[in-house]
DRENDOGU-102068 format. One record per residue (C-alpha): residue number from 1; residue in one letter; x, z, y. Coordinates in steps of 0.2 Angstrom, whole numbers, plus 2048, in hexadecimal, padded with zeros to 3 digits. Example, Ala and Ser with C-alpha at 12.3 -4.5 7.8 and 13.67 -1.06 7.14 Angstrom:
2
+------+------+-----+-----+-----+
| resi | resn |   x |   z |   y |
+------+------+-----+-----+-----+
|    1 |    a | 83E | 827 | 7EA |
|    2 |    s | 844 | 824 | 7FB |
+------+------+-----+-----+-----+
! end
This chain:
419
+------+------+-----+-----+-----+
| resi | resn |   x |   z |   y |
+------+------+-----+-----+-----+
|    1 |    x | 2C6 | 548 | 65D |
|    2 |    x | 2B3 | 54D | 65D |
|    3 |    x | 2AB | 55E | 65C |
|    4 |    x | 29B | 564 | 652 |
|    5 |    x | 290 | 571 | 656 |
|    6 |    x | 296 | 582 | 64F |
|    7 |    x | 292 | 584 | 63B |
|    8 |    x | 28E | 594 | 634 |
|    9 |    x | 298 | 594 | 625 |
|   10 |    x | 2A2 | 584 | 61E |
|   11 |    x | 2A7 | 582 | 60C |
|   12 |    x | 2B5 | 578 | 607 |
|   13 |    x | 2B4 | 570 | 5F7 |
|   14 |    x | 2A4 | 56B | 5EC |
|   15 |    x | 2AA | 572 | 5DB |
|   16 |    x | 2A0 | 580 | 5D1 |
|   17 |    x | 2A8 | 58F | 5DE |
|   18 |    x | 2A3 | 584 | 5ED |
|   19 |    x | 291 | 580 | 5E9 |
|   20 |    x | 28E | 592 | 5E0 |
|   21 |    x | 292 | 59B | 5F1 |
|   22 |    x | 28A | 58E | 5FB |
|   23 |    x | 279 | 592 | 5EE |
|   24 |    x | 27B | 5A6 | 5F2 |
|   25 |    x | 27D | 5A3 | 605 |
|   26 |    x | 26D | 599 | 604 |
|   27 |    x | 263 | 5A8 | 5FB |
|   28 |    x | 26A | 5B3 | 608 |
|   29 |    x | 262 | 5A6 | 616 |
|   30 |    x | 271 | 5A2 | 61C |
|   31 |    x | 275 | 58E | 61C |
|   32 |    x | 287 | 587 | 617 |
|   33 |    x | 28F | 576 | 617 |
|   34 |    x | 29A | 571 | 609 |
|   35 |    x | 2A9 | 565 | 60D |
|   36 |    x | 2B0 | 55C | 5FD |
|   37 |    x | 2BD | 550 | 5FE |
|   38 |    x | 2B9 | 546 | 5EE |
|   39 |    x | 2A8 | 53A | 5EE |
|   40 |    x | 2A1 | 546 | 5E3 |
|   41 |    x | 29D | 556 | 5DE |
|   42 |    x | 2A3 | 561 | 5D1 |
|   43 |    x | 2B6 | 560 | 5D5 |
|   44 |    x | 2BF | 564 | 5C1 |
|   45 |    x | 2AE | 564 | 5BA |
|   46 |    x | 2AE | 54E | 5B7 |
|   47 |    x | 2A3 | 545 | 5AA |
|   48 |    x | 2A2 | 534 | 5A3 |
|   49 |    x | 292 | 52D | 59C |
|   50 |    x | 298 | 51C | 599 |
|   51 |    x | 294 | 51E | 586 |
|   52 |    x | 290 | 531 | 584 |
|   53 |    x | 292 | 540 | 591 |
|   54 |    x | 2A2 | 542 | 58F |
|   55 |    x | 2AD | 54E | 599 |
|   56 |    x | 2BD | 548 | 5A2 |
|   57 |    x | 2BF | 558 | 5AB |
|   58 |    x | 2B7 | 56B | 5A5 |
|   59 |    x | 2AF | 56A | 595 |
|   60 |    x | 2A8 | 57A | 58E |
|   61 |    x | 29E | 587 | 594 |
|   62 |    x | 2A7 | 595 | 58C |
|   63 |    x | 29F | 5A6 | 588 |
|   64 |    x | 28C | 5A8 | 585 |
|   65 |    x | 28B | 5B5 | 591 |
|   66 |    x | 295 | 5A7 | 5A2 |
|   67 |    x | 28D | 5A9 | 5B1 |
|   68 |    x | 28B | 595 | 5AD |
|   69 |    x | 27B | 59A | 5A5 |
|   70 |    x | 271 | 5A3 | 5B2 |
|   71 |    x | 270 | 592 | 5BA |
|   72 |    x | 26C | 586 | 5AC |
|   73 |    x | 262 | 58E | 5A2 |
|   74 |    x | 253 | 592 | 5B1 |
|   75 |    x | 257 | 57F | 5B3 |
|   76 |    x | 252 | 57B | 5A1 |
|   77 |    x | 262 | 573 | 59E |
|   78 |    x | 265 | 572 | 58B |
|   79 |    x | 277 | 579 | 585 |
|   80 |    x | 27D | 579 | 573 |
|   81 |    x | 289 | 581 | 568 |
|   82 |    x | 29B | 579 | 568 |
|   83 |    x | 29D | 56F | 55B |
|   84 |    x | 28C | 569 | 558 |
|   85 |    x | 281 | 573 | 54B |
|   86 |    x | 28F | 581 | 54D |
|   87 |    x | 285 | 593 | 549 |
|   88 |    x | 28B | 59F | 556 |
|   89 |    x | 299 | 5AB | 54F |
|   90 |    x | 29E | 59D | 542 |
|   91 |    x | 2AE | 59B | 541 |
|   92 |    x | 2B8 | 58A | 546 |
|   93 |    x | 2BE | 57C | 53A |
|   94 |    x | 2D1 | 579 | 542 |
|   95 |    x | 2DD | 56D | 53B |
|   96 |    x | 2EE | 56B | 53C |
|   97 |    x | 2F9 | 55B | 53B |
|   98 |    x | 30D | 55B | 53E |
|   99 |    x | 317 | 54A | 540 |
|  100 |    x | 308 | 541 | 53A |
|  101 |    x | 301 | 546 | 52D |
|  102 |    x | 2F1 | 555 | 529 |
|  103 |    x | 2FC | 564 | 523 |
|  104 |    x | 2F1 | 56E | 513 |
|  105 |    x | 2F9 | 57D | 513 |
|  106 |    x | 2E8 | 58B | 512 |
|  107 |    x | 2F1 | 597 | 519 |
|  108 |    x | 2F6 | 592 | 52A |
|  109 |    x | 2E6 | 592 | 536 |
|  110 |    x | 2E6 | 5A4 | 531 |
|  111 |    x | 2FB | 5A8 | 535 |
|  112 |    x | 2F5 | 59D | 544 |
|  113 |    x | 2E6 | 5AA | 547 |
|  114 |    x | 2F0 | 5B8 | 547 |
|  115 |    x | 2FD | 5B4 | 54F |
|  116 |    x | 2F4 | 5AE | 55F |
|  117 |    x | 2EA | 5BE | 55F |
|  118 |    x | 2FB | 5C7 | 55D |
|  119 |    x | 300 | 5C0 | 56F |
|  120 |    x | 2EF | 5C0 | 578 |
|  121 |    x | 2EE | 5D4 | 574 |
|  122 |    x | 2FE | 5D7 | 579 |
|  123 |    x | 302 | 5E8 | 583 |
|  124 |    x | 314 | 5E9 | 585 |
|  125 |    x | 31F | 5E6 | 595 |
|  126 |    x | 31E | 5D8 | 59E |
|  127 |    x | 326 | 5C7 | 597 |
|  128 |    x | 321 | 5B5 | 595 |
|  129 |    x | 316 | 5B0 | 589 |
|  130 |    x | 323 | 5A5 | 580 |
|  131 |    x | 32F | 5B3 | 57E |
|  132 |    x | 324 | 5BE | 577 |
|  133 |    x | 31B | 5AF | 56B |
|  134 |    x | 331 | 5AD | 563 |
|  135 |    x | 332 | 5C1 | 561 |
|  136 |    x | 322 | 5C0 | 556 |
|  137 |    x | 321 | 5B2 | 54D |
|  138 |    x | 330 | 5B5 | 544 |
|  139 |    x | 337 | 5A8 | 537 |
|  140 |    x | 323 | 5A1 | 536 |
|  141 |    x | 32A | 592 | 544 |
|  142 |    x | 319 | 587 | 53E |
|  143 |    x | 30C | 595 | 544 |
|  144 |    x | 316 | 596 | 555 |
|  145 |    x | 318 | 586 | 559 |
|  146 |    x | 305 | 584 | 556 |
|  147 |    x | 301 | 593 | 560 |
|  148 |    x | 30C | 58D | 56E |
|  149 |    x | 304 | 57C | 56E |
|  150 |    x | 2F0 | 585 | 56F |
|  151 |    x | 2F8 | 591 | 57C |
|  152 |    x | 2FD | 584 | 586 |
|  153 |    x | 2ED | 578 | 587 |
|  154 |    x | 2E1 | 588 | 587 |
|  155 |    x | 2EC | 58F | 595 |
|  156 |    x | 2F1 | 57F | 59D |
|  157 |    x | 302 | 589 | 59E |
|  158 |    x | 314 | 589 | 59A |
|  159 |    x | 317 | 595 | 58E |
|  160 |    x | 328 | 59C | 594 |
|  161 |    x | 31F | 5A0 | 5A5 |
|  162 |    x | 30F | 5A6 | 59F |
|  163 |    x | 30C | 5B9 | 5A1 |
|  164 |    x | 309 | 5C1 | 590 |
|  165 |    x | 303 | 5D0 | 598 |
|  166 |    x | 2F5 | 5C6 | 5A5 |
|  167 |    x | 2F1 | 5BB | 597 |
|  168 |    x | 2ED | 5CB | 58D |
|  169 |    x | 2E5 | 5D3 | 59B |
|  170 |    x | 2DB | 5C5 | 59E |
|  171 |    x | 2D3 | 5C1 | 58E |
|  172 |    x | 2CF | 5D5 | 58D |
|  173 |    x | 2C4 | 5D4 | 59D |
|  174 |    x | 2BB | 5C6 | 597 |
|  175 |    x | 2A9 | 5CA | 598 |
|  176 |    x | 2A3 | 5B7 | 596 |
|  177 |    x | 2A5 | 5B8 | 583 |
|  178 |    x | 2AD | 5AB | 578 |
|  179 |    x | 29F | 5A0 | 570 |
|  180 |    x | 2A0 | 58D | 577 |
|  181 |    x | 293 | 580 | 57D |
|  182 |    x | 293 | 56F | 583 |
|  183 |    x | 283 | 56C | 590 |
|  184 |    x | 27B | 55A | 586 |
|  185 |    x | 277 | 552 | 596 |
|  186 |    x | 28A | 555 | 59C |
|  187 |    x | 295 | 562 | 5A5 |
|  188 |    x | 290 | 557 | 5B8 |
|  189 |    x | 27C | 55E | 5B5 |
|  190 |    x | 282 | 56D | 5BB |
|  191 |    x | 28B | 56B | 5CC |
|  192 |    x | 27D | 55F | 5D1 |
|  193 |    x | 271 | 570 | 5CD |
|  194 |    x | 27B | 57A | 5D8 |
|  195 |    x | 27C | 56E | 5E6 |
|  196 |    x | 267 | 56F | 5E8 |
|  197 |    x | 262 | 571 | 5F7 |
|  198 |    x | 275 | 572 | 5FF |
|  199 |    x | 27F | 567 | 60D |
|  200 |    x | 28F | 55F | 605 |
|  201 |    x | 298 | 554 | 60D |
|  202 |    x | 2A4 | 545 | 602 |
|  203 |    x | 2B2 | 53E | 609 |
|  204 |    x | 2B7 | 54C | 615 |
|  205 |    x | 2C8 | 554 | 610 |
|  206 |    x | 2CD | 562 | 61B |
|  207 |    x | 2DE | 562 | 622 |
|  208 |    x | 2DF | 570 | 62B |
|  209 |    x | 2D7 | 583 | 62E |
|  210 |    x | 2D9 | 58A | 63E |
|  211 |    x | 2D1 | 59C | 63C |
|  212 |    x | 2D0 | 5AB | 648 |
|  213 |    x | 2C7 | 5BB | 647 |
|  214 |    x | 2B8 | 5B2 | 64E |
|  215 |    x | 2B6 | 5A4 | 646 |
|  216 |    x | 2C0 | 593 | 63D |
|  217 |    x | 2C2 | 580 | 643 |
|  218 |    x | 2C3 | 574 | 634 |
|  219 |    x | 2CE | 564 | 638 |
|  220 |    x | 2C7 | 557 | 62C |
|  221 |    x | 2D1 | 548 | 628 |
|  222 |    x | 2CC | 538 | 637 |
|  223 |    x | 2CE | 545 | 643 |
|  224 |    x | 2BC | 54F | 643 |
|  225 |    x | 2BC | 561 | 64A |
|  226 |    x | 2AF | 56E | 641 |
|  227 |    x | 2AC | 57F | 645 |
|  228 |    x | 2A6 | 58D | 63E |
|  229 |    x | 2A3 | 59E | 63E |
|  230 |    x | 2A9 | 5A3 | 62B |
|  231 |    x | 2B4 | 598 | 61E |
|  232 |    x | 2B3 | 59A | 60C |
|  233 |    x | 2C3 | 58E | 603 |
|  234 |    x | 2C2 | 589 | 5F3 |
|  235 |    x | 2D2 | 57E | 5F2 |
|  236 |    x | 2D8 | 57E | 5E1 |
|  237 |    x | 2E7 | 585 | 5E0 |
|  238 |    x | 2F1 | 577 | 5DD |
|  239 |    x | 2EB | 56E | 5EF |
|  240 |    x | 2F0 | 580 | 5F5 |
|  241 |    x | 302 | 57D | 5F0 |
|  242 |    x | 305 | 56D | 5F6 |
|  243 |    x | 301 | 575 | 608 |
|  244 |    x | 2EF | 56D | 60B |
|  245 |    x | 2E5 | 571 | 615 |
|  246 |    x | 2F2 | 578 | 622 |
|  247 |    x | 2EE | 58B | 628 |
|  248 |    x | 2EF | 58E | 63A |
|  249 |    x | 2F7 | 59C | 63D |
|  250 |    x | 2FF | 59D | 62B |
|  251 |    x | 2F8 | 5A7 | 61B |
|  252 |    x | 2FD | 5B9 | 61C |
|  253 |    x | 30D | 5BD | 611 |
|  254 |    x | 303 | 5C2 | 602 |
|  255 |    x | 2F7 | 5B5 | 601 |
|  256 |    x | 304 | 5A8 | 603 |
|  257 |    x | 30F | 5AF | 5F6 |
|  258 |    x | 301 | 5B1 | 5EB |
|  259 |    x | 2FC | 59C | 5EE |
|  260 |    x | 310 | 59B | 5EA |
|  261 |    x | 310 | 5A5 | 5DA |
|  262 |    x | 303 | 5A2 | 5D1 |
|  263 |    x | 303 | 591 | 5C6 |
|  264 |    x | 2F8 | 583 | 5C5 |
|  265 |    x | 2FA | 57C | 5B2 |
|  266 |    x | 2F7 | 56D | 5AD |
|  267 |    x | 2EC | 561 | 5A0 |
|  268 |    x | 2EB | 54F | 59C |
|  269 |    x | 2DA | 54B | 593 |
|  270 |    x | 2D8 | 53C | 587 |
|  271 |    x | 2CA | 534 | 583 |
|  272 |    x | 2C5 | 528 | 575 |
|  273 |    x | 2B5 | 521 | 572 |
|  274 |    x | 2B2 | 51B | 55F |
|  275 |    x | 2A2 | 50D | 557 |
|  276 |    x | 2A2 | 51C | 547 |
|  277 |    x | 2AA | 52E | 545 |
|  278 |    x | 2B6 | 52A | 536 |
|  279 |    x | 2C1 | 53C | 537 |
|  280 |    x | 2BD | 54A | 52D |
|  281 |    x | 2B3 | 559 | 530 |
|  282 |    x | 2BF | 564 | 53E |
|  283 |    x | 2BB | 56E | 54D |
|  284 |    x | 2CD | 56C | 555 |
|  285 |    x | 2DA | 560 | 54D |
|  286 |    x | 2EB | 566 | 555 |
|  287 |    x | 2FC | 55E | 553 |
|  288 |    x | 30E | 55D | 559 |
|  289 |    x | 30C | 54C | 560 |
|  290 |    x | 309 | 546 | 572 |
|  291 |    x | 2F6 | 54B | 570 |
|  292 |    x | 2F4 | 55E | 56B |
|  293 |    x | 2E4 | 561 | 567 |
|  294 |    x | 2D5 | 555 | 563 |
|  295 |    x | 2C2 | 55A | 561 |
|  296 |    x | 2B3 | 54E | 560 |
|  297 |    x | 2A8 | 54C | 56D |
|  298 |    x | 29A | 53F | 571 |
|  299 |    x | 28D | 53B | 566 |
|  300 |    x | 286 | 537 | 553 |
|  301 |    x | 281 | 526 | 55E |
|  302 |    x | 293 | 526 | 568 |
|  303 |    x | 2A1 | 531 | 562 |
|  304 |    x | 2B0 | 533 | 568 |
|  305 |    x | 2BF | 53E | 567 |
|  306 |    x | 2C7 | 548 | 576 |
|  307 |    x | 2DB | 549 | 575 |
|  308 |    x | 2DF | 55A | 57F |
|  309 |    x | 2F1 | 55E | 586 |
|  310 |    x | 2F5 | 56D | 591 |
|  311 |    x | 305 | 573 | 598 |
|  312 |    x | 315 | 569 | 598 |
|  313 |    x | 310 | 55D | 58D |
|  314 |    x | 300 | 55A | 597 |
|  315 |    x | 30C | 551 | 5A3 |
|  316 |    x | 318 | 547 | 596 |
|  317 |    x | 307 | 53F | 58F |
|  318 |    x | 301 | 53A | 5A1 |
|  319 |    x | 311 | 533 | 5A4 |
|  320 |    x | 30D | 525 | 598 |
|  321 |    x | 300 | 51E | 5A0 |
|  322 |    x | 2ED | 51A | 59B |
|  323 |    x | 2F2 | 50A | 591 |
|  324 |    x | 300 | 513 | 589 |
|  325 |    x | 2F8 | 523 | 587 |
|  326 |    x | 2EA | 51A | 57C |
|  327 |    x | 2F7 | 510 | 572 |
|  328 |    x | 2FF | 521 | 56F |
|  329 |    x | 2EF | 52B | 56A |
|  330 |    x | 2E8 | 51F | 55F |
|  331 |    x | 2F9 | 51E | 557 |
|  332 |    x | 2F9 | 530 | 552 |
|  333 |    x | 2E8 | 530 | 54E |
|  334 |    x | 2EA | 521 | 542 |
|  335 |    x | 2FB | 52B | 53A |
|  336 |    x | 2F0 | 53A | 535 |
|  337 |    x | 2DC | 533 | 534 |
|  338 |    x | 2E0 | 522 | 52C |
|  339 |    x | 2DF | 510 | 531 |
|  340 |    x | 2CD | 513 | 538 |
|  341 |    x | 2D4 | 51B | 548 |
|  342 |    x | 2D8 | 509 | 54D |
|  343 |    x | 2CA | 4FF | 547 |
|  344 |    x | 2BB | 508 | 54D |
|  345 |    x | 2C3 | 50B | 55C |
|  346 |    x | 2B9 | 504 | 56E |
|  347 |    x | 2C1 | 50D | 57E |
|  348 |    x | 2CD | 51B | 584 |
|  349 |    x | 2CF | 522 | 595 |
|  350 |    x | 2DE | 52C | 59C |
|  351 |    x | 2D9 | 53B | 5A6 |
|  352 |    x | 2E9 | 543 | 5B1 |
|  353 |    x | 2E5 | 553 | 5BC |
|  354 |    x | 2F5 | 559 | 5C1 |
|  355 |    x | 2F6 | 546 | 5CC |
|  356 |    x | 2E0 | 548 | 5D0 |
|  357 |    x | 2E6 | 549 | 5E5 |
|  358 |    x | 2D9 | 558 | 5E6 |
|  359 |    x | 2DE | 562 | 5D9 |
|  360 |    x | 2F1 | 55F | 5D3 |
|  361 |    x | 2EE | 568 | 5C2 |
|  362 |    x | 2E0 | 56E | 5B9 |
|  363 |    x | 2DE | 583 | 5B9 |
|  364 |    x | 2E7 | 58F | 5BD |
|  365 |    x | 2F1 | 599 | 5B1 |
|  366 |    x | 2FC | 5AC | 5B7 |
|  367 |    x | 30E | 5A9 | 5B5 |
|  368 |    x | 31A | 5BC | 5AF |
|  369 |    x | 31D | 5C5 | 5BF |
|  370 |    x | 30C | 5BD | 5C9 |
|  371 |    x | 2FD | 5CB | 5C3 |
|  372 |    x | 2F7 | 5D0 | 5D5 |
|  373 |    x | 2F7 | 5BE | 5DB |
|  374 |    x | 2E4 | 5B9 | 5D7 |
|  375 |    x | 2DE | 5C8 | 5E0 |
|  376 |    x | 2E9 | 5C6 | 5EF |
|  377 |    x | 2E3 | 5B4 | 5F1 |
|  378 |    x | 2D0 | 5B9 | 5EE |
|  379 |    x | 2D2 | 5C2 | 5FE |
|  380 |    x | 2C9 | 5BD | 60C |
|  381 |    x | 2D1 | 5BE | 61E |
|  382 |    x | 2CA | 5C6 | 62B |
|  383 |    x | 2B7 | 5C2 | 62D |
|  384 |    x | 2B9 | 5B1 | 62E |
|  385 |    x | 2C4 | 5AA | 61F |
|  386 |    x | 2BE | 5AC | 60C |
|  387 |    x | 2C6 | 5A5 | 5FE |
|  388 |    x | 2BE | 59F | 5E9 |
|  389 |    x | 2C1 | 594 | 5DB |
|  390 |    x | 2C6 | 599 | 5CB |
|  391 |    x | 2D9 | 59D | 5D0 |
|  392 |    x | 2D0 | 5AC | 5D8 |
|  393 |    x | 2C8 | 5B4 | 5CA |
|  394 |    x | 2CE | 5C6 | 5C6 |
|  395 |    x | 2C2 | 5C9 | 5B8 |
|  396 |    x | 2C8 | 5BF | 5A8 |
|  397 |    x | 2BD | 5B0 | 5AE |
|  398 |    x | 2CC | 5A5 | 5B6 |
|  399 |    x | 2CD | 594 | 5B0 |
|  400 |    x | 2BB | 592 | 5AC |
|  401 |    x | 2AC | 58D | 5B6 |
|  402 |    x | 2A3 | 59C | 5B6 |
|  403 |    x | 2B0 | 5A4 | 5BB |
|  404 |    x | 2B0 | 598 | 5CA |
|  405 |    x | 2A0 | 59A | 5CC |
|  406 |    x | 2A2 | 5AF | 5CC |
|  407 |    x | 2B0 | 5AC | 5DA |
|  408 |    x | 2A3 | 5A0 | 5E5 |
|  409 |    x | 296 | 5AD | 5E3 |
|  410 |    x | 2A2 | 5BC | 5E9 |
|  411 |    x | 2A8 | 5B4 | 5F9 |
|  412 |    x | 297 | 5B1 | 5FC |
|  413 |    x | 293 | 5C2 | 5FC |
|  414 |    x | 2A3 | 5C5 | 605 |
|  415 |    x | 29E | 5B8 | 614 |
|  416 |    x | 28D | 5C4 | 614 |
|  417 |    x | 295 | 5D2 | 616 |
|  418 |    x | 29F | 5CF | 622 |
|  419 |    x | 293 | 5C9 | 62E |
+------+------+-----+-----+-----+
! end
C-alpha cells in the first residue's frame, strides 16, 4: 500500500452534494478533493445528447425558488418552463389511459386532483401511505389506482411503506416551490459548473473509512491509502446499505439504524426517440401498463418521449430488459397513440438505477415508523466525519438536486466549524 501526503478535507462522491460543498469550502479558502467512483461527474444527474439533451437520470429543476438557481443563473445558463411555452402557474394537460386505450371521462384528473391532495395534507396518526390512500378513496378504485401509480414514480416508493405523515410533512416544508424547468442545454451543464475550479478524482471508489477524533484514512480500491483531516460522505443511500465503504470502527447505533431504515426507492427511465411527435397535446400520459407515466421531451427537431416508473413496478419493467423494454413500450404506446408509435420510431434506451453499482436505487423516499432518520444520518461525527446527499435533507428538499446541493452546502459549513 502507498501513502499520500495528508489532505485537508476529502469528498467522496462527485454528484450535486459533493461538488456544492467542495464550491463552499473553496470560498471559505480551504481546498477539497473530491473522489467519485464513476468516470464522470454528476452521479444521478446523467444526460444523453445523442439526439437532444435528454436526461437518463434527474430531470427537473423543481421549484422556482431551488437552490439550483443561484448557480445557473450568475452562469447565464438558460432554463425553461416544463412543458415548453408553459406560462408559470398554468395548469398541466394529464391524460389517462387504462388497458390500452385514452379513457374521456372529464371528470377524473379532478377526483385524481383531490384525492392526491387528500393524502399529501394528511395530519392523522402515523400509517402508510397505501392504507390511508384505501380509507379515502372509497368506492372511486380508478382515482386510487392513479394516485397510487403518481405516488409511486413521484416518490420512487412503495406505497404500503410510505409514511403518510413524512410525506405530508415534507411537502409542507417545501420552500423550493412547485413550478418545473428543464435547463436546454441539459441537466450534466450543471455539475460541470460546480466542479470549476475543483479536484475530482474518477475511478477511485472508497472501500473503506477509517476515522478518529483526529482525522480519517480513506482505503481506495487498488490498495491506495489517503488521509485527511476532515471527511465529508455523500454515498447515496443505497451504496450505504449494501455496506460500502466499510466504517472503521462501525457507525454509532443511531446512524446505522438510521442507514437501515430509511428506503431507497426505486425508478426505471425509458426513453424513445421519434423522426416526428405524432401524440396529442398532454403534459403526463399515465397508464396501468408497464410504463406509468410518459412526457415529451427533446426537441421540435428531435422529440422523443420519456416512459417513467417508480416503485415496484420500477423493478418489474427493468427485469425485461433494454430490448424487451422497448418492444413493450412501443407496444403500449401503439395501443393507445395509434400505429404511428411504431413507424416514426428511431431508438429506445433502458435506464436501470436500482442495479447502477454506485447508486442501487434512485432517491430516497421515508418509510411509516422512520421520521427521525434523515436527521440522525445528516449528523456529523466527531470533528472529523460529515455526511450529505439528498437522503439527508430534513427541510422538504429530499429527492431533488437542490436539495442535494443544500445538504453539500451544510456540511460544508459544518467542516468549517468544526475546525
Amino acid at each position: 500500500m502507498t501513502h499520500e501526503l495528508e489532505h485537508d478535507v476529502i469528498i467522496i462522491g462527485a454528484g450535486a452534494a459533493g461538488l456544492a460543498a467542495a464550491q463552499q469550502l473553496k470560498t471559505a479558502g480551504v481546498k477539497a478533493l473530491v473522489l467519485e467512483a464513476r468516470s464522470r461527474l454528476g452521479g444521478r444527474i446523467w444526460t444523453d445528447h445523442t439526439y437532444a439533451p435528454v436526461e437518463l437520470g434527474a430531470e427537473f429543476i423543481h421549484g422556482e425558488h431551488a437552490a439550483t438557481w443561484q448557480f445557473i443563473e450568475p452562469a447565464g445558463l438558460e432554463a425553461e418552463t416544463w412543458p415548453r411555452g408553459r406560462q408559470k402557474g398554468q395548469a398541466y394537460r394529464n391524460r389517462f389511459a387504462r388497458q390500452g386505450r385514452l379513457l374521456t371521462d372529464d371528470t377524473l384528473a379532478g377526483r385524481v386532483d383531490d384525492l392526491f391532495e387528500q393524502v399529501t395534507t394528511y395530519t392523522g396518526p402515523e400509517r402508510s401511505t397505501g392504507d390511508l390512500l384505501l380509507s379515502l378513496a372509497g368506492s372511486d378504485e380508478e382515482a386510487a389506482l392513479f394516485v397510487a401509480n403518481g405516488l409511486a414514480c413521484m416518490e420512487a416508493a412503495e406505497v404500503a411503506r410510505l409514511s403518510a405523515s413524512a410525506l405530508s410533512q415534507e411537502r409542507a416544508l417545501n420552500t423550493a416551490g412547485w413550478e418545473n424547468y428543464h435547463i436546454t442545454a441539459g441537466y450534466d451543464t450543471l455539475p460541470v459548473l460546480l466542479a470549476e475550479g475543483i479536484e475530482v478524482r474518477f475511478d477511485t471508489a472508497v472501500t473503506q473509512i477509517e476515522w478518529k477524533e483526529r482525522g480519517v484514512q480513506l482505503a481506495v480500491q487498488g490498495g491506495q491509502l489517503l488521509t485527511a483531516r476532515q471527511v465529508i460522505v455523500t454515498v447515496p443511500l443505497g451504496v450505504l446499505q449494501s455496506g460500502r465503504p466499510r466504517f472503521l470502527p462501525g457507525l454509532p447505533p443511531a446512524k446505522q439504524q438510521a442507514i437501515e431504515h430509511l428506503a431507497m426507492g426505486h425508478v426505471t427511465k425509458l426513453v424513445l426517440h421519434f423522426n416526428q411527435a405524432f401524440w396529442p397535446e398532454f403534459t403526463f400520459l399515465r397508464t396501468d401498463g408497464f410504463v406509468l407515466t410518459w412526457w415529451p421531451v427533446g426537441t421540435a427537431a428531435a422529440p422523443a418521449l420519456m416512459g417513467y416508473t417508480g416503485g415496484p413496478a420500477a423493478l418489474k419493467l427493468a427485469a425485461l430488459g433494454q430490448e424487451s423494454a422497448v418492444e413493450q413500450g412501443l407496444q403500449e404506446l401503439g395501443q393507445i397513440l395509434g400505429n404511428k408509435a411504431r413507424s416514426a420510431f428511431i431508438a429506445g434506451r433502458l435506464v436501470d438505477w436500482s442495479t447502477d453499482p454506485w447508486s442501487l436505487g434512485a432517491y430516497t423516499y421515508t418509510p411509516v415508523g422512520a421520521g427521525q432518520a434523515r436527521a440522525d444520518l445528516a449528523a456529523p461525527l466527531a470533528p472529523t466525519l460529515f455526511f450529505a446527499g439528498e437522503a439527508t435533507a430534513t427541510n422538504g428538499h429530499l429527492a431533488t438536486v437542490h436539495g442535494a446541493i443544500e445538504t453539500g452546502q451544510r456540511a460544508a459549513a459544518e467542516v468549517l466549524a468544526a475546525r
